[in-house]
C-alpha positions in Angstrom: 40.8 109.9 -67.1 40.1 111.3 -63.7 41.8 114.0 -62.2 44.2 112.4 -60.1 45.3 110.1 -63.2 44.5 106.3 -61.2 41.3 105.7 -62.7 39.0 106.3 -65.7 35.3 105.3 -66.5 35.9 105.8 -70.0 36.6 102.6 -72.0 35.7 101.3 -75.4 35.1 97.7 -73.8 32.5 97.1 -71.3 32.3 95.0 -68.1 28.8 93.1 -67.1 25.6 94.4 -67.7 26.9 96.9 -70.4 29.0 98.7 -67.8 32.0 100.5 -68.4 35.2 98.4 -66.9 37.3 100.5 -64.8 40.7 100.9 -66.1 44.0 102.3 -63.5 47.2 103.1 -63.8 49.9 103.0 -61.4 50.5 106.5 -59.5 53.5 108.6 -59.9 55.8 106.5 -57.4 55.1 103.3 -58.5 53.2 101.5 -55.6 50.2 101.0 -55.3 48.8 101.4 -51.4 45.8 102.6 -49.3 45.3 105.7 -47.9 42.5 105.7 -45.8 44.7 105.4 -42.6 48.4 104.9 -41.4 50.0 101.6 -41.4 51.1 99.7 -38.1 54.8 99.4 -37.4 55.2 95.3 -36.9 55.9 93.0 -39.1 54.6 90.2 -38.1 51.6 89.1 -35.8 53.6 89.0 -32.5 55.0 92.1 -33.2 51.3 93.9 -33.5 50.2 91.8 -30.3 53.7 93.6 -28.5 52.8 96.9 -29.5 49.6 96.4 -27.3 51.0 96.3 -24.0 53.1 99.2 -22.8 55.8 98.9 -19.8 54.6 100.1 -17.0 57.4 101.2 -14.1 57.6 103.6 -11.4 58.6 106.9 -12.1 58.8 108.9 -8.7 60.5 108.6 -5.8 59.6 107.0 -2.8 60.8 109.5 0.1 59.4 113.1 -1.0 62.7 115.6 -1.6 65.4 112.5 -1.7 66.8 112.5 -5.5 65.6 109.8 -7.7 68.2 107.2 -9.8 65.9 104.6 -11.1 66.8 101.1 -10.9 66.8 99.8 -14.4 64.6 97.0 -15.4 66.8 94.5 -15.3 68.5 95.6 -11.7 64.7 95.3 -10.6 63.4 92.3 -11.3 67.0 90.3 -10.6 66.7 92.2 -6.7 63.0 90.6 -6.7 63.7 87.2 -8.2 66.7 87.0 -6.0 64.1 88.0 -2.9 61.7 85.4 -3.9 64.1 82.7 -4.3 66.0 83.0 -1.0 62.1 82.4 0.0 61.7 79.4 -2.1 64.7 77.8 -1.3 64.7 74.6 0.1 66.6 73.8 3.5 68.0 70.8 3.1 69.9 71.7 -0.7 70.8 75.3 0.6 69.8 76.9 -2.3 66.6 78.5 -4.4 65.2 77.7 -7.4 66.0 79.1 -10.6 63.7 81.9 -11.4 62.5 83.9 -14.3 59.6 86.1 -14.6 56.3 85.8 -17.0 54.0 83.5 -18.0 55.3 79.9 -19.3 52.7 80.1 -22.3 54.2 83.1 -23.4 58.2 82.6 -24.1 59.8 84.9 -26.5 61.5 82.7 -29.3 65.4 83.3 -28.5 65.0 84.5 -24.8 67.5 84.0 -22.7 66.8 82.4 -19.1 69.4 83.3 -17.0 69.8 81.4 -12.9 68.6 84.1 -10.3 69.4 82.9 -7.2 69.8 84.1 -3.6 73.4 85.5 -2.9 73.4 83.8 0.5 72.8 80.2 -1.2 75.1 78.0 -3.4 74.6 75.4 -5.6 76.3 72.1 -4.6 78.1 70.7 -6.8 77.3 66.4 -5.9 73.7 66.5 -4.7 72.4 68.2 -8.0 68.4 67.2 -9.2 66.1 67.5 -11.4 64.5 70.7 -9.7 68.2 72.5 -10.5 67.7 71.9 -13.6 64.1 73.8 -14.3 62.9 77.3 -14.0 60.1 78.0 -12.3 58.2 81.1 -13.5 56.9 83.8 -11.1 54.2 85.6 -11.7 54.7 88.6 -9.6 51.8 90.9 -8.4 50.0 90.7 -10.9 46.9 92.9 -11.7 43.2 91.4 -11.4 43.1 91.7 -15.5 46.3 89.6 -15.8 45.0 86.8 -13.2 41.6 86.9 -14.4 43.0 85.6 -17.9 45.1 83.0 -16.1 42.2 81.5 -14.0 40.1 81.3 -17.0 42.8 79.5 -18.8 44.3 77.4 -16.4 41.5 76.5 -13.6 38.9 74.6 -14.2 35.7 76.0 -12.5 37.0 79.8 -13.0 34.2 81.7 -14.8 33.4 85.8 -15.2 29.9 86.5 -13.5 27.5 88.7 -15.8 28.2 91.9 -13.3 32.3 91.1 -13.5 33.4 89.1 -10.5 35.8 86.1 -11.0 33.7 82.7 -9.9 36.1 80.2 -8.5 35.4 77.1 -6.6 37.9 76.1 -3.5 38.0 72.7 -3.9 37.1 69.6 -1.3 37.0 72.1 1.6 34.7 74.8 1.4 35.3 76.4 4.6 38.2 76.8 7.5 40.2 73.7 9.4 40.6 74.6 12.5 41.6 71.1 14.1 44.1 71.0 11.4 45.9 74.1 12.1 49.0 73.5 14.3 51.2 77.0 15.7 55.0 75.7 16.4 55.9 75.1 20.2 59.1 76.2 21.0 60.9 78.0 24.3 59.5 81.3 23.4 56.2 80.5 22.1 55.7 77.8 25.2 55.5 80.8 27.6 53.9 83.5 25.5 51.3 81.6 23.9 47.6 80.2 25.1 47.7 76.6 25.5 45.3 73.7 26.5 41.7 73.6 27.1 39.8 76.4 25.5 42.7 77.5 23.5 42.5 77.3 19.4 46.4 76.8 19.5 47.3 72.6 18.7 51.0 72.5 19.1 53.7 71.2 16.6 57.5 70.9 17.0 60.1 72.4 14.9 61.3 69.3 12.9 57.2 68.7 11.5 57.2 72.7 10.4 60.1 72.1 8.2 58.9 68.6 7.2 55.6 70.0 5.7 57.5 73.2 4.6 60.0 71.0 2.7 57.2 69.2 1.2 55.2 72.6 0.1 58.1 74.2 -1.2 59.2 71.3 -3.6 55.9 70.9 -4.6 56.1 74.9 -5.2 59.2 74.2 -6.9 58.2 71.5 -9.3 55.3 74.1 -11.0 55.9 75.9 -14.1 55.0 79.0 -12.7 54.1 80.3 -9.6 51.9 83.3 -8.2 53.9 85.6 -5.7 52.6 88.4 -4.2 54.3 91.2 -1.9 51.7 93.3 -0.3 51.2 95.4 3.5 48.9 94.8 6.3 48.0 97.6 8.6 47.1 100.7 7.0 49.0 102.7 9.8 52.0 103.2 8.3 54.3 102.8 11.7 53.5 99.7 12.2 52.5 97.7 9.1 53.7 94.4 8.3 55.1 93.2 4.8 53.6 90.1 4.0 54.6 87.7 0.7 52.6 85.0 -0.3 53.8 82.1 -2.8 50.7 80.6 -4.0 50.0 77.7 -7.2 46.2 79.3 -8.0 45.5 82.5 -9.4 42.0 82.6 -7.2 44.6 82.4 -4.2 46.7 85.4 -6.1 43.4 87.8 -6.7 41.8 86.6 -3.3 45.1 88.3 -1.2 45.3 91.0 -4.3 42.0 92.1 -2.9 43.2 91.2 0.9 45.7 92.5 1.3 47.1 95.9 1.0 47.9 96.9 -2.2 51.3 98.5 -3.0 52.2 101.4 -5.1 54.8 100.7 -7.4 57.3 102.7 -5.9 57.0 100.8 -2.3 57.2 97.2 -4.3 60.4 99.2 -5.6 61.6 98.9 -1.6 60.0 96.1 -0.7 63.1 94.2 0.6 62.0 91.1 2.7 59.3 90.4 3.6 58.4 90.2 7.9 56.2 87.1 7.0 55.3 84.4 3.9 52.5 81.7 3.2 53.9 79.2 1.1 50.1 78.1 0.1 50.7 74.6 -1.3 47.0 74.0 -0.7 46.4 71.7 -3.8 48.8 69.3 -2.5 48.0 67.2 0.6 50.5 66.7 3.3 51.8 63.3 4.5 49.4 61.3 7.2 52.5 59.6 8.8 54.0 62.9 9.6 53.8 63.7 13.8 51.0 65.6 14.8 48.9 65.0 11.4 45.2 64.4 11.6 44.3 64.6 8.2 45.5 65.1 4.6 45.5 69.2 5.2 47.6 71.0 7.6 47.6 74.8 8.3 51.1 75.7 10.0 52.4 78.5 12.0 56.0 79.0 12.9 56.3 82.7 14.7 60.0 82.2 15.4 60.7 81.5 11.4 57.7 84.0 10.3 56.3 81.2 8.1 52.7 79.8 7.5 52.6 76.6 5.4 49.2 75.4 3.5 48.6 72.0 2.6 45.9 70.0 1.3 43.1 72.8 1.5 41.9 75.6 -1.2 39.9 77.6 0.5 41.4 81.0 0.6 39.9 82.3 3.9 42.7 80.1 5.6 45.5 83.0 4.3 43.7 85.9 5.6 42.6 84.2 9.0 46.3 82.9 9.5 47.8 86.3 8.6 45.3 87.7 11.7 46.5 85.0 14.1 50.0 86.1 13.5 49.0 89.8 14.0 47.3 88.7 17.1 50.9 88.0 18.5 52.9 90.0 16.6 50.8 93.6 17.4 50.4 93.1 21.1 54.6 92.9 21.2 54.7 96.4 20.4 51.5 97.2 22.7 49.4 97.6 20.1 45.7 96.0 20.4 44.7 93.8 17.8 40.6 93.3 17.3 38.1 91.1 15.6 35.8 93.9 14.8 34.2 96.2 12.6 34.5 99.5 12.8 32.9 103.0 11.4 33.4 107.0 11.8 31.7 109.7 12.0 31.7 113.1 9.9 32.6 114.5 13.2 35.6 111.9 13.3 33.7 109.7 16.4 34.9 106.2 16.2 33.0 103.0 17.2 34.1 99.4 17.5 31.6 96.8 16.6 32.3 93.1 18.3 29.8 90.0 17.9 29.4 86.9 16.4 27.9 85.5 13.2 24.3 86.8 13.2 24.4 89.5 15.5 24.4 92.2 13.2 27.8 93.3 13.2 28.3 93.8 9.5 24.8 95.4 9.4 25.1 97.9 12.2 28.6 99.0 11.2 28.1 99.4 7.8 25.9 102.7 8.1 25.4 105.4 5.1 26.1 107.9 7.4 29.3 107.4 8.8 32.7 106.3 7.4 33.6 102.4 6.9 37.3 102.3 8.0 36.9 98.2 7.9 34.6 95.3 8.5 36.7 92.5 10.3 39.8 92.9 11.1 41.5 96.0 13.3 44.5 97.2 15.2 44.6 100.1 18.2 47.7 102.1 18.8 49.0 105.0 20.0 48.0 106.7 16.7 44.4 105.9 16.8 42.5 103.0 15.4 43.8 101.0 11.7 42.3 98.5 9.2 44.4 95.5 9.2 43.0 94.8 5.6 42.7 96.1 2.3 40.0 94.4 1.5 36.4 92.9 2.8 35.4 88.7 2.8 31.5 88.7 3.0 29.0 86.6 3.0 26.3 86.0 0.3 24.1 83.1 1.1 20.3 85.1 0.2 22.7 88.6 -1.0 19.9 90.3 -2.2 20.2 94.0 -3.3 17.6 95.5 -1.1 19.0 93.7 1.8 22.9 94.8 1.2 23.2 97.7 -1.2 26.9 97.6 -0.8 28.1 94.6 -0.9 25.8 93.5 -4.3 27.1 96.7 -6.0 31.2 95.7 -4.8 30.5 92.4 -6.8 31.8 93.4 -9.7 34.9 93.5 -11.6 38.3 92.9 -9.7 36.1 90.9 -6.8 36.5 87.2 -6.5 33.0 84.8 -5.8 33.4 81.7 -3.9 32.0 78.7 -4.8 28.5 80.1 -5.8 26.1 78.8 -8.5 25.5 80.9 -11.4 23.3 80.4 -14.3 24.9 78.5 -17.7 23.7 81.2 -20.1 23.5 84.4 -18.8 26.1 83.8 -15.6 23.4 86.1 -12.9 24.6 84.4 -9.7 21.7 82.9 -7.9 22.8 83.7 -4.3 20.0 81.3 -2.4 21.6 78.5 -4.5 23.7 76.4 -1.6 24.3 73.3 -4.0 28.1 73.7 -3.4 28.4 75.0 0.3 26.3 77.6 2.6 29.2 79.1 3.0 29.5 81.6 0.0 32.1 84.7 0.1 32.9 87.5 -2.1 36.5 89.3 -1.5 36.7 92.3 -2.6 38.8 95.7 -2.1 37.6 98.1 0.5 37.8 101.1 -2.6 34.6 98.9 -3.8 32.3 100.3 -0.9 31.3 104.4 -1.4 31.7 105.4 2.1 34.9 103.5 3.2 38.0 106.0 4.4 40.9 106.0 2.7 43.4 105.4 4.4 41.5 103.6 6.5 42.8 105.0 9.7 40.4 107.1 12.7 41.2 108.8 15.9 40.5 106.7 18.9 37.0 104.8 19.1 34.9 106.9 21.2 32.4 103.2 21.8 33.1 100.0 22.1 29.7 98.4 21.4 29.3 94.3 22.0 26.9 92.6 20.1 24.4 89.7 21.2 21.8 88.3 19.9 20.3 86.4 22.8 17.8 84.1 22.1 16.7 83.6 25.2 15.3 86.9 25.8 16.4 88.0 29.2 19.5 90.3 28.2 18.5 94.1 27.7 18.4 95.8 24.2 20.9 98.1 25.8 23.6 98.2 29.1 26.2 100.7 29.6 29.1 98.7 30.9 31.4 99.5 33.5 35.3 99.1 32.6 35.4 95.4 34.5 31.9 94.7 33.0 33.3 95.6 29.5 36.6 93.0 30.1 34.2 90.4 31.4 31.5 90.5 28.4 34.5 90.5 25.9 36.4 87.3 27.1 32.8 86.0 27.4 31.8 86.7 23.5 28.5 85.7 23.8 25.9 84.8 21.3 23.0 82.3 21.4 21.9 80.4 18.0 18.8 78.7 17.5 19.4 74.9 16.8 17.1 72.0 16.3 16.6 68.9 18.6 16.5 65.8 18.1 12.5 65.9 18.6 12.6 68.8 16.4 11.6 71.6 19.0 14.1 74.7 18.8 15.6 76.1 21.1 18.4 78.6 21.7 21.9 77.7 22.2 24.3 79.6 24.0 27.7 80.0 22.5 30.7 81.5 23.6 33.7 83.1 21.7 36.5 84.5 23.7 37.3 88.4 23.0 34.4 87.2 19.9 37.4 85.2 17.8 38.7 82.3 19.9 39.1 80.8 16.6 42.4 83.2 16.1 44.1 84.5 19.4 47.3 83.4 20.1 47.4 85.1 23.6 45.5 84.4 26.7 41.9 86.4 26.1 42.5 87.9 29.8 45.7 89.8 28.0 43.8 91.3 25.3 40.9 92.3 27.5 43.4 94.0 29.8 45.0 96.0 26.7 41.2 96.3 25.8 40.3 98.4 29.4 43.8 100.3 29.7 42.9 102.0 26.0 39.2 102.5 27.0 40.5 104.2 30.1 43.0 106.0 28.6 41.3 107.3 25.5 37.9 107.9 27.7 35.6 105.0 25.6 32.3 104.0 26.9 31.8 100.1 26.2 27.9 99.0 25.6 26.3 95.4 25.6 23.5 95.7 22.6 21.1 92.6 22.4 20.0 92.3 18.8 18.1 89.2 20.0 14.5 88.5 21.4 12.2 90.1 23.6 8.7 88.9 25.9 10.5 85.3 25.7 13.1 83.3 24.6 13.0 81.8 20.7 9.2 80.6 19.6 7.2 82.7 22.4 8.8 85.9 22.2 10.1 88.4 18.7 13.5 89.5 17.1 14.3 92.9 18.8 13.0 95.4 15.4 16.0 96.1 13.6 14.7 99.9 13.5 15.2 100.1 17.4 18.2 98.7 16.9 19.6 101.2 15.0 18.0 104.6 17.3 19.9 102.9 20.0 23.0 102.3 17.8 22.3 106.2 16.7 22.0 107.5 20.1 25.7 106.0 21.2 27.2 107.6 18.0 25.1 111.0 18.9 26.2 110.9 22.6 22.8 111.1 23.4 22.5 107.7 25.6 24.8 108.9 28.2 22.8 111.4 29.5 20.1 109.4 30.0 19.2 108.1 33.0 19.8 104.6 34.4 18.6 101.6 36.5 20.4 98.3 37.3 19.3 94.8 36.4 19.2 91.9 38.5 21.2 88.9 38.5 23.3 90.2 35.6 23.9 94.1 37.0 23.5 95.9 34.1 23.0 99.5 33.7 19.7 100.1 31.3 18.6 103.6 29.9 14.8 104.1 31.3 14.1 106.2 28.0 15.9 106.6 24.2 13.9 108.6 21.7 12.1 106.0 18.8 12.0 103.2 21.3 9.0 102.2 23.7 10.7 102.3 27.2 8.9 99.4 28.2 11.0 97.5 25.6 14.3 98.7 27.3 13.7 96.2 30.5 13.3 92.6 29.6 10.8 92.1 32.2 8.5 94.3 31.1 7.9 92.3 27.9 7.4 88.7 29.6 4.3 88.1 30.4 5.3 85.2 32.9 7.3 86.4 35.1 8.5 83.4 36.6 9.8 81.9 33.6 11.6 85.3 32.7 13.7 84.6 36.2 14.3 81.0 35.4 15.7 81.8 32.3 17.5 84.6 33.6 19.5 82.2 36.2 20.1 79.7 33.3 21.5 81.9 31.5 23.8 83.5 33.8 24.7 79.6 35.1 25.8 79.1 31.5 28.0 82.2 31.2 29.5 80.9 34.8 30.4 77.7 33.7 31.7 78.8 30.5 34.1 81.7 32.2 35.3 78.6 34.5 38.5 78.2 31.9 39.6 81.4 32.8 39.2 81.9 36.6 42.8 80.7 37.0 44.3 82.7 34.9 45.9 86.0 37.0 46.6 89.0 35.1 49.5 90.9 36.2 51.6 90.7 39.9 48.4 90.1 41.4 45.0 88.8 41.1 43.3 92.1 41.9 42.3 92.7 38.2 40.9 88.9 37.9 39.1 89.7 41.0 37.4 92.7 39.7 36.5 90.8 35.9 35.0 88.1 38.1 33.0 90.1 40.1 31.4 91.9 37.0 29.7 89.0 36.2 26.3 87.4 37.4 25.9 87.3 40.8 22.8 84.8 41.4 
């Protein structure tokens, strides 16, 4: 027998092939068991699958040196449930849904699903239905890991990339509505806001807001479960905005997740209400014989009610570019300037704000190795200094290569959600030159995901204010230091020239104009942002630049792209300092102040009329295009800023003189 009396070779009967059989005995206590490692403590399955997830909760307090009495669990989520449905309620019954947290799929046999409802709201007792009847699940902040398993699950298209990213396709629409996106007229809103021609604002009364918000709220309502998130915007802490959004998708959940900015758990612990909601019914169209609708989708914007209302489109940029609209009213209220921009810092702690169009550069030229990111799109400029609105980026990647955009290939990862991009079947490598579904391919991702962004992403005042052009035409400088009037005039300008075909198929460039370079989301005039614009430059001692990232020696097909590497010395010698003491001669027609030398650029290159070798059709051009920028700043000559006109005067006069 062996030593520890279980088991003994030694038998008088043998086992196959003439080996010994192995005889036991049972040990000293009677049960037999293994001991090569500790047993679990479940009993069943779903017991071993609970002891996989521990609860997570905050455990500090949120004002340093106040004492901390944590809110049980329960107190918790009945404050946020109650929160949520006093959002989801509908107007008309007077009272929210019944709500009860966690996935549908996953009940717990026996749990108990107890009515959380508003405080402020009742329950009628005659006009009862069958939506008082159901819960509806929320699915409250979750993390990317959670809604990564629920797209999968639940979404059809939803598939993980082979470097992490969620792919997700947005449906019919594949880009933004902007016809189809109404802002509320009321007796506030009628005086404050832009209106008419030129103006991105299409009106809507009251009684169609709460028609389509009835209609997206029931349709809200009438899901099993529903994705809720509470997160910030503005990453200056005085003045950030709480923001909830009530979506069906989990794309639309991760896509503001990444958005957004993301809250700790001990400021979700004192989240309270929320300043503004998207109820993002996008899946469901609204009604065509509703007032004022075009089409099956409808983006609405009720300021006085701090509402936005989604129907009939998927496409997630809508959320992010409504939430800037309402910051482009709602930050200018508490004189705070609100920017479509990128912008970057030094190690020195210099800030410069980068404004231009699609294919300028702006996203190129701001996103530089040796300086900060404090964002790419979207920014606000106080009293503090200059903020991210976001807590995220939204970039582009039709032809993303690696060598081209180091940064944003290497944030495409996990946590980051692709937009309707073609992958391969097998391996899932994203072919980014694939445009089968739309051109218009995005990744969203957080800000953390790029190695030089500043967290917080906060600076000191910007130092430049750098407007981007890529003129086609040829005539505009590669550089002009603007004058304060100049500066106001270029911005409410916004202009860009793209290169389009004709009908005879000979291209030629195309001016376009943006006011303050994202007409597409003011809510104010453009004159009142450009004054705010010119009262911080002055204040805070900016220098504003015009930077043409366009062509030179002739417009599109006779002359060449401006190099990209004199580009960037010019972009370097703004950040060094450098470019104001040079010196300077003014331009005709246009009156712009050029540098006659910058170190890494031919000076010959620095006046466009050096490169032309036809002199004639330089000037030409030069008229047309200053004819075009007339005409286009003819919406706005009426416009008086302030008691007087003297500050439209002086705009006016900063432009071509021909």
């Amino acid at each position: 027998m062996a030593e520890n009396g279980e088991f003994s070779f030694k038998s008088k009967s043998s086992g196959r092939n003439g080996l010994p059989k192995i005889q036991t005995q049972k040990p000293r206590n009677d049960v037999c068991h293994d001991d090569s490692g500790p047993t679990v403590k479940a009993q069943t399955i779903d017991e071993l699958h609970a002891l996989q997830k521990k609860k997570s909760a905050p455990s500090t307090p949120i004002h340093p040196g106040t004492p901390f009495s944590p809110k049980t669990e329960e107190e918790r989520q009945k404050q946020q449930l109650q929160s949520i449905s006093a959002s989801l309620a509908s107007l008309t019954r007077e009272t929210g849904p019944k709500l009860v947290k966690g996935d549908p799929a996953r009940k717990i046999e026996g749990q108990k699903l107890t009515h959380v409802a508003h405080p402020d709201y009742f329950t009628p007792a005659i006009s009862l239905s069958d939506s008082a009847l159901k819960f509806t699940h929320v699915l409250y902040n979750l993390s990317p890991a959670e809604l990564y398993e629920q797209a999968i699950k639940y979404e059809k298209g939803s598939f993980i990339t082979s470097t992490g990213a969620l792919a997700t396709l947005s449906g019919a629409k594949t880009g933004r509505s902007p016809r189809d996106k109404r802002v509320v007229k009321d007796k506030t809103t009628e005086d404050e806001l832009w209106w008419g021609k030129g103006s991105p604002n299409i009106e809507m009364d009251e009684h169609t807001f709460l028609v389509n918000r009835e209609r997206a709220v029931d349709y809200l309502n009438s899901l099993d479960k529903v994705f809720v998130n509470d997160q910030f915007l503005n990453w200056d802490p005085e003045h950030r905005i709480k923001v909830r959004i009530v979506s069906a998708r989990a794309y639309h959940s991760l896509f503001m997740h990444n958005m957004c900015i993301r809250p700790t758990p001990e400021e979700l612990e004192d989240f309270g209400t929320p300043d503004f909601t998207i109820y993002n019914a996008g899946q469901f169209p609204c009604n065509r014989y509703t007032h004022y609708m075009t089409s099956s989708t409808s983006i609405d914007i009720n300021l006085a009610r701090r509402e936005m209302v989604i129907l009939g489109t998927q496409y997630a940029g809508e959320m992010k570019k409504g939430l800037f609209s309402v910051m482009h009213y709602l930050m200018p209220k508490r004189q705070i300037l609100s920017l479509h921009s990128g912008c970057n810092m030094g190690k020195n702690g210099d800030v410069a704000l980068f404004f231009g169009l699609s294919g300028t550069g702006k996203t190129t030229l701001s996103t530089d190795h040796n300086r900060y990111l404090i964002g790419d799109d979207e920014h606000c400029w106080s009293e503090n200094g200059v903020s991210n609105i976001e807590g995220g980026c939204y970039a582009k990647c039709v032809d993303l290569s690696k060598e081209k955009e180091p940064d944003i290939w290497n944030a495409i990862k996990f946590g980051a959600v692709l937009e309707n991009v073609v992958f391969d079947e097998h391996t899932r490598e994203v072919d980014y030159i694939d445009k089968s579904v739309t051109e218009n391919t995005r990744a969203a991702y957080p800000i953390e995901y790029i190695p030089n962004a500043k967290i917080p992403c906060v600076g000191p005042h910007p130092k430049n204010v750098i407007l981007l052009a890529c003129d086609a035409f040829g005539v505009l400088p590669p550089v002009s230091k603007l004058s304060l009037a100049q500066t106001m005039y270029h911005f409410i300008s916004g202009y860009t020239a793209l290169v389009a075909g004709t009908e005879d198929g000979i291209k030629e460039p195309q001016a376009t104009f943006s006011a303050c370079f994202g007409a597409a989301f003011i809510m104010l005039h453009p004159t009142k942002y450009a004054a705010m614009l010119a009262e911080k430059m002055q204040k805070y001692g900016a220098t504003g630049w015009l930077v043409n990232t366009g062509w030179s020696g002739g417009s599109y097909g006779l002359g060449s792209r401006i190099k990209l590497a004199y580009t960037r010395k010019i972009i370097d010698a703004i950040h060094s300092g450098s470019l104001l003491k040079a010196n300077y001669k003014k331009t005709e027609v246009f009156g712009l102040e050029i540098p006659t030398e910058i170190e890494g650029v031919p000076s010959e290159v620095l006046d466009p009329v050096n490169t032309w070798s036809d002199k004639k059709a330089y000037n030409d051009t030069l008229v047309k295009l200053a004819g075009l920028f007339r005409t286009n700043f003819e919406v706005f000559t009426n416009y008086k800023i302030g008691k007087d006109s003297k500050l439209t005067e002086e705009i006016l006069a900063a432009g071509p003189i021909f």
